[in-house]
ROKE-443527 format. One record per residue: residue in one letter; x, y, z of N, C-alpha, C, O, CB in turn. Coordinates in steps of 0.2 Angstrom, whole numbers, plus 5000, padded with zeros to 4 digits. Glycine has a CB too. Layout:
# residues N
aXYZXYZXYZXYZXYZ...
END
This chain:
# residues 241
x551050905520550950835519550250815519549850825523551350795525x550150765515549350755513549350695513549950665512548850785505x548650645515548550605511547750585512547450595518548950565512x547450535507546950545505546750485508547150445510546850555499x545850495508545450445510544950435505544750475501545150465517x544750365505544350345497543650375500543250335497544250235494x543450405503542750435504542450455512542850455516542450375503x541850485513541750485517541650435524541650375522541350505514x541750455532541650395534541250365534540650385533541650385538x541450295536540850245534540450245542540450285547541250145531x540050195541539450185547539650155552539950105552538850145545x539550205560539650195565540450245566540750245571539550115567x540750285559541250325560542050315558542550345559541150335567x541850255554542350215552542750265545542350295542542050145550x543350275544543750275543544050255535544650265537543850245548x543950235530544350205524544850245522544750295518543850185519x545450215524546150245520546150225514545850175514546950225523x546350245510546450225501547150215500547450265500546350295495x547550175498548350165496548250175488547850155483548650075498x548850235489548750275479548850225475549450205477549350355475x548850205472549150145465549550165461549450225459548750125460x550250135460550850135458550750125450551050075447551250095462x550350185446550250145437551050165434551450195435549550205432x550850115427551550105426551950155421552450145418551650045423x551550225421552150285417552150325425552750355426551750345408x551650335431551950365436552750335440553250355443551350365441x552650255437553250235439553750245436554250235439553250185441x553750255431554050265424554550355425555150375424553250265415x553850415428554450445430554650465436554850525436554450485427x554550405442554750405447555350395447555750425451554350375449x555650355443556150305440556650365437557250375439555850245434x556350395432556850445428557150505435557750525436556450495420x556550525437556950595442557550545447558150555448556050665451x557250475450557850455455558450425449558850385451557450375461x558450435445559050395440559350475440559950475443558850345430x559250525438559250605436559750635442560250665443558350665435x559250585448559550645456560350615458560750645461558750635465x560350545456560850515460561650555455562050575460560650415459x561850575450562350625447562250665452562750685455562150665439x561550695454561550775456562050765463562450805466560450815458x561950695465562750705472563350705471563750685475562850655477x563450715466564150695465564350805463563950835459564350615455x564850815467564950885465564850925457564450965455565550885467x565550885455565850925446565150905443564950945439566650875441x564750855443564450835439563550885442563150915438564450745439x563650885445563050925449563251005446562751015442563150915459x563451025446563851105444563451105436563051145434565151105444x563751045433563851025425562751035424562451085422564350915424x562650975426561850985426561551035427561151055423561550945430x561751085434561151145433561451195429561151245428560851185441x561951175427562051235420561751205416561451255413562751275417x561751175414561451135406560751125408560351155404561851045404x560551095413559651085414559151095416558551095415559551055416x559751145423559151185427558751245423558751255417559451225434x558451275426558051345420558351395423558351395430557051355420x558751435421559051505422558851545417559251535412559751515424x558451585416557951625412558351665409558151685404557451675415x559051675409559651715405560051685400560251705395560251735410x559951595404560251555398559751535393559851515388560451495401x559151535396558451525389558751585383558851575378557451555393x558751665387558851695385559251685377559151715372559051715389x559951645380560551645376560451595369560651595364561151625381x559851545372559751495367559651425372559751365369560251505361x559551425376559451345380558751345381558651335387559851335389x558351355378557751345377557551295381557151305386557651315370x557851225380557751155385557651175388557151205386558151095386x557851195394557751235400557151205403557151165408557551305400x556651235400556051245401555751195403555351185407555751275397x555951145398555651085401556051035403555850975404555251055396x556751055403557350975405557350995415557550955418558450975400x557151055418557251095425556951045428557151015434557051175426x556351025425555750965429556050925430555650885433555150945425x556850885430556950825432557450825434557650775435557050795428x557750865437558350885444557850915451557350955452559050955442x558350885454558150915462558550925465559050895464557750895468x558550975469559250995473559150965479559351005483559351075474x558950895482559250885487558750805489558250795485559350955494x558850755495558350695494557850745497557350745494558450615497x557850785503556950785504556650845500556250875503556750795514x556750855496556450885488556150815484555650795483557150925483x556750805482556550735479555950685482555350675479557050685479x556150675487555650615490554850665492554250645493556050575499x555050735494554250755494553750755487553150735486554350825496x554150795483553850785475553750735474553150715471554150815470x554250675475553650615474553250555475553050505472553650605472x553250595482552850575487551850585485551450545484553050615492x552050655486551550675483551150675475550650695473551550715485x551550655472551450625465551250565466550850565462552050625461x551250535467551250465471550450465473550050425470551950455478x550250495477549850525482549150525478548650495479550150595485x549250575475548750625470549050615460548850655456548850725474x549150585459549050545450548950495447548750485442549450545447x549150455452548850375451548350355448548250305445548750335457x547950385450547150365450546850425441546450405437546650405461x547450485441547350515437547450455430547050445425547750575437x548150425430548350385424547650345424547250355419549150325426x547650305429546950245428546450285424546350275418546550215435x546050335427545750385420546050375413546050325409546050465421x546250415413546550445407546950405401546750415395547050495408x547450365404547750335402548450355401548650415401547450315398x549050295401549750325403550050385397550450415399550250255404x549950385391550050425385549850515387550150575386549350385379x549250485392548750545391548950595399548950655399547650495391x549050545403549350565411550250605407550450665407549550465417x550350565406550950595402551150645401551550685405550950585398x550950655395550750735392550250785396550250835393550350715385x550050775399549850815405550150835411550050885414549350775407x550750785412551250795416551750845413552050885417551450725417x551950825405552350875404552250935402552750965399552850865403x551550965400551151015398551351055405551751105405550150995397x551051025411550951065418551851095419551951155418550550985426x552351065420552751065420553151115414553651145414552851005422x552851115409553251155402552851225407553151235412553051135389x552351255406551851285410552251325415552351385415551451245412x552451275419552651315427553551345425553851385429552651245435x553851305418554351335418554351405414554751455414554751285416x553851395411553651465405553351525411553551585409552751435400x553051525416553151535421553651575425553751635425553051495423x554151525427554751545431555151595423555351655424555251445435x555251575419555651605414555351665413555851705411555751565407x554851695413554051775411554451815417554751865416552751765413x554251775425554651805429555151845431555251905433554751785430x555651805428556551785430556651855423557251865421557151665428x556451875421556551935413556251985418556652035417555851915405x555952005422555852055428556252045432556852065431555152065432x556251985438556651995444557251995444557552025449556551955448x557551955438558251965438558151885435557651845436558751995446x558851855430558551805428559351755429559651735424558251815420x559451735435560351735436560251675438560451625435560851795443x559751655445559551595449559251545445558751545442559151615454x559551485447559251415444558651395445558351425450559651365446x558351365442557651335448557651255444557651245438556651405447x557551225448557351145447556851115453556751115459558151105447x556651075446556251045452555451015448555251055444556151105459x554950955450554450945446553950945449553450905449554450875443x553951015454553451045459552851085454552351075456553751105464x553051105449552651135443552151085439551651105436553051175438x552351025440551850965436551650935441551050915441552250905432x551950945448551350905456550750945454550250925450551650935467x550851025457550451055455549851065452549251095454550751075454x549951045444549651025440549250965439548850945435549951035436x549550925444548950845444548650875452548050855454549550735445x549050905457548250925462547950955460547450955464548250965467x547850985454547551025453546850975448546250975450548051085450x547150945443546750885442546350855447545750855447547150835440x546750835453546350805456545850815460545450775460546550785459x545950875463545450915465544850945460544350975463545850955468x544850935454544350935447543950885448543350885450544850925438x544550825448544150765445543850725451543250705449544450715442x543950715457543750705462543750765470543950765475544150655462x543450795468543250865472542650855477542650895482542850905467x542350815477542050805484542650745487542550745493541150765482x543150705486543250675490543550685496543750745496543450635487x543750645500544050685508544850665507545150615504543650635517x544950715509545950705510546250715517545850745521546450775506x546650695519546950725525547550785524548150755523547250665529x547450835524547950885524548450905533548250925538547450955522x548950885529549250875534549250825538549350825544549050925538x549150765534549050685539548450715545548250675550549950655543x548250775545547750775551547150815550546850805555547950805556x546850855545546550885543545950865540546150845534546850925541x545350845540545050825534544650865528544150905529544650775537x544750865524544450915520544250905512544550855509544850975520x543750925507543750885501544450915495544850965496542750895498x544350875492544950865487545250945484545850965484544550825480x544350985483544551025480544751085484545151135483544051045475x544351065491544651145496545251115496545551155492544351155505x545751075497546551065497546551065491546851015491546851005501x546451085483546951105479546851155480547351185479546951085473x546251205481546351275482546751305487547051355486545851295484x546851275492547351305499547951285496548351335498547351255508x548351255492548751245490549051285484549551285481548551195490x548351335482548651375475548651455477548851505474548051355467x548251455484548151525487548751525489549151565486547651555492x549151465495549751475498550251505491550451565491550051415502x550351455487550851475481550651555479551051605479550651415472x549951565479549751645477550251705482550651755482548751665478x549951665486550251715492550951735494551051785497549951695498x551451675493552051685494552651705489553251705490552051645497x552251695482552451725477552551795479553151815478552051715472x552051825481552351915481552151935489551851985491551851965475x552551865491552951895498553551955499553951965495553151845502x553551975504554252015502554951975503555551985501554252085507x554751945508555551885511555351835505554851835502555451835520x555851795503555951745500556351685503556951685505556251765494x555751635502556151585507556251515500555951455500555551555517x556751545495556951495490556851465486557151425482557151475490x556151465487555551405483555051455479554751505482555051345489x555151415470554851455464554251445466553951405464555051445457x554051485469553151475470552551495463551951475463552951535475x553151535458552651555452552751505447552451505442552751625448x553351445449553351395446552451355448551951335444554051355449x552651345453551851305457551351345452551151315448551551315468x551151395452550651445449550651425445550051405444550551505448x551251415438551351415431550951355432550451355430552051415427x551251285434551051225435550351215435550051175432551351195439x549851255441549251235441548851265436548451235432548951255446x549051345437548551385431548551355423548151375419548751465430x549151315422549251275416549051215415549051195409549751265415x548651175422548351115421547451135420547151115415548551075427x547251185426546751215424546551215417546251165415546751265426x546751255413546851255407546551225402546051235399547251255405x547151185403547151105400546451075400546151055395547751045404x546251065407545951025407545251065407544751025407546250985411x545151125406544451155405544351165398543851185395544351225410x545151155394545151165388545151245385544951255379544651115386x545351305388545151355388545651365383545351405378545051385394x546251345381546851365375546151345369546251375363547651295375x545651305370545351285363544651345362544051335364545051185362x545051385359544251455358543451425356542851435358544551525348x543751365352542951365347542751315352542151305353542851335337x543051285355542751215359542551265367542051255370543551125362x542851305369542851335376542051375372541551375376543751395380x541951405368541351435367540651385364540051405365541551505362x540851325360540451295362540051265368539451235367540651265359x540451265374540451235379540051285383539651265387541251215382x540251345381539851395384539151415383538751445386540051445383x539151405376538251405371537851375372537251385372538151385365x538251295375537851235376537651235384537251185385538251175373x537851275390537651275396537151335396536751345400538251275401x537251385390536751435392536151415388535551425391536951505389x536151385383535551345380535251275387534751265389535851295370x535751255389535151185394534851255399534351225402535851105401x534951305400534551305408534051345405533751395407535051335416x533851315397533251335397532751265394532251275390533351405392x532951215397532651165394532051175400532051215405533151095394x531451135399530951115405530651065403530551035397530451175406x530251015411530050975409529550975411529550995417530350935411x528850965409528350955408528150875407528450835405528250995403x527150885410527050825407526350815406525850835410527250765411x526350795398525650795398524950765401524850715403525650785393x524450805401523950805405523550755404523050755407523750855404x523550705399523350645395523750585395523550535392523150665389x524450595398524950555394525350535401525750585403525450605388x525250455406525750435409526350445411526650445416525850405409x526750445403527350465403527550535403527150575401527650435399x528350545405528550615408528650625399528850575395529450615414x528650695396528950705390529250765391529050805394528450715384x530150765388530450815388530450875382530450865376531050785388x530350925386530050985379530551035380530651075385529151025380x530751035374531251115374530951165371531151225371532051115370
END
């Protein structure tokens, strides 16, 4: 359980809590998983959905493709629901204001197609029988943003801990690392969360784009040979490559 602080303390040791902002496509699919979850109580109909929506890597198999990306909008129970999004809530708000709601969006369901591409590579090894649902693979993928885009800022991990953005998206992608190839299984797709971050990474370092990721690389190996000099006749600083 996290939550964030708009900055360092202030003077004499103070304190500033941040309230996340409620933009209007996070509320948009705040709204669809709670419209999605309220069926999931009703038995016959609950049965009906995770065969048709959840991801079971056997039924991709067969040709339910959707899977992959309809699993992101069921949960199997409220404190699933209300944690995912919670923390969505928490850590994307501020991403929309960025980006914009088009752009948050599509980022959202990049991270999430990702973590189900993930769970489905898996479930073709471990056995591919068990459902998995759930929009932990797209959280994932906006901590993972957040901790990018605001990385020096302070969070509270664990409502008690304080730490910057990016060390808690990291503790957050080792635990997923680490319990992925535990030997107990305590029921939670953890290579979903993996698929979700390492797919936001991605995205957002742009590494899927060969000629832009090696431009990006030409152009940091060419600055650190820039230098700044100044002439010996001349007040002003001149930049000399």
């Amino acid at each position: 359980m996290s939550y964030y602080r708009q900055g360092p303390p202030g003077r004499g040791g103070s304190v500033t809590i941040g309230i996340p902002p409620v933009t209007p496509m996070l509320r948009m699919i705040i709204i669809v998983n709670a419209v999605l979850f309220l069926p999931m109580m009703l038995p016959g109909v609950r049965e009906a959905l995770i065969q048709y929506l959840a991801l079971t890597p056997n039924s991709v198999l067969s040709g339910m493709v959707w899977q992959i990306a309809t699993y992101m909008g069921l949960h199997a129970g409220l404190g699933h629901i209300f944690f995912n999004m919670l923390l969505l809530w928490m850590f994307s708000g501020e991403l929309e204001r960025i980006w914009g709601p088009k752009a948050y969006l599509q980022y959202y369901l990049v991270c999430g197609i990702g973590g189900g591409l993930a769970i489905f590579l898996q479930g073709l090894f471990r056995g591919g029988e068990i459902p998995t649902l759930g929009a932990s693979g797209a959280l994932y993928g906006m901590i993972v943003a957040y901790g990018m885009l605001f990385a020096e800022r302070r969070v509270l991990f664990m409502m008690m801990f304080p730490m910057k953005a990016r060390t808690f998206a990291l503790i957050f992608f080792f635990f997923a690392l680490y319990y992925n190839f535990a030997a107990v299984s305590d029921g939670v797709s953890h290579i979903g969360h993996l698929g979700g971050a390492v797919t936001g990474f991605i995205y957002l370092k742009r590494a899927w784009r060969i000629d832009k990721l090696y431009k990006e690389i030409r152009w940091r190996i060419q600055r650190r040979r820039f230098k700044v000099m100044m002439g010996e006749n001349d007040d002003r600083d001149r930049w000399i490559n």
